[in-house]
Structures are given as C-alpha cells and as structure tokens.
C-alpha positions, -999 to +999 in steps of 0.1 A: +000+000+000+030+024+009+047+015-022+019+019-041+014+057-027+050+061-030+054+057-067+022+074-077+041+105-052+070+100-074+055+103-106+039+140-096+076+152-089+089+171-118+119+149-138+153+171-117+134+167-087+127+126-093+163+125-112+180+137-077+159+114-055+168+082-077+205+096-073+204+096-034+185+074-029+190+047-056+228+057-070+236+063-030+257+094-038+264+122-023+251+160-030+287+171-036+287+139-063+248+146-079+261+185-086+293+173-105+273+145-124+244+170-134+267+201-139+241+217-110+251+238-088+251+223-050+226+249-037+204+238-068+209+199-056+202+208-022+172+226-028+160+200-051+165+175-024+145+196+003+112+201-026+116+165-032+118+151+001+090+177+015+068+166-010+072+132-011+066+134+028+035+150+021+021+130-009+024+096+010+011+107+040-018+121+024-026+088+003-019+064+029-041+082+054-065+084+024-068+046+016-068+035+056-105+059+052-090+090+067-095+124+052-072+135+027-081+176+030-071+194+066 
C-alpha cells in the first residue's frame, strides 16, 4: 500500500526533482557527487532534495491516510 502511494508521489515530482531522488536514494551518492554528475550547482541539488523530500513526505502521508478511510483535506 506504501509502495503503491510512494510511486504514484514519485511520478507528480517534476523529472530534476525525481532525477535527484533516484540519485540519493538509488545511486547512494552524495550532494557534492549529484552537482558534478548534473553540472548543478550544489545549492540547486540541495534545494531540489529539500522540494523533493518535502513533497514526497506530504504526498504519502496524504494517500496512505487516504486509503486507511482518513480524510485527505485538513
């Protein structure tokens, strides 16, 4: 169920802010090493990270709480 709320999260994010998720997350590297490999700057990676993460947060949270019956609007 998680996973399922999880990747349909994922696909709202725009394609930098997936790209630098799947990088962490998934390639296991660094900030220092996504800004090198994307020609970013680090501020840009960092903020991406921080939107992405937020979001994500957000997104599942919402959908999980949504399919256990809960409301999904505050």
């Amino acid at each position: 169920e998680k996973r399922d709320c999880f990747d349909g999260c994922l696909s709202e994010l725009s394609a930098a802010h997936r790209k630098t998720l799947e990088l962490l997350l998934v390639g296991g590297q660094s900030e220092d090493e996504i800004a090198e490999a994307t020609g970013q700057s680090l501020g840009t990676v960092k903020s991406r990270k921080h939107y992405a993460v937020g979001k994500m947060q957000n997104c599942v949270a919402q959908c999980v709480d949504g399919k256990n019956g809960g409301s999904t609007h505050g």
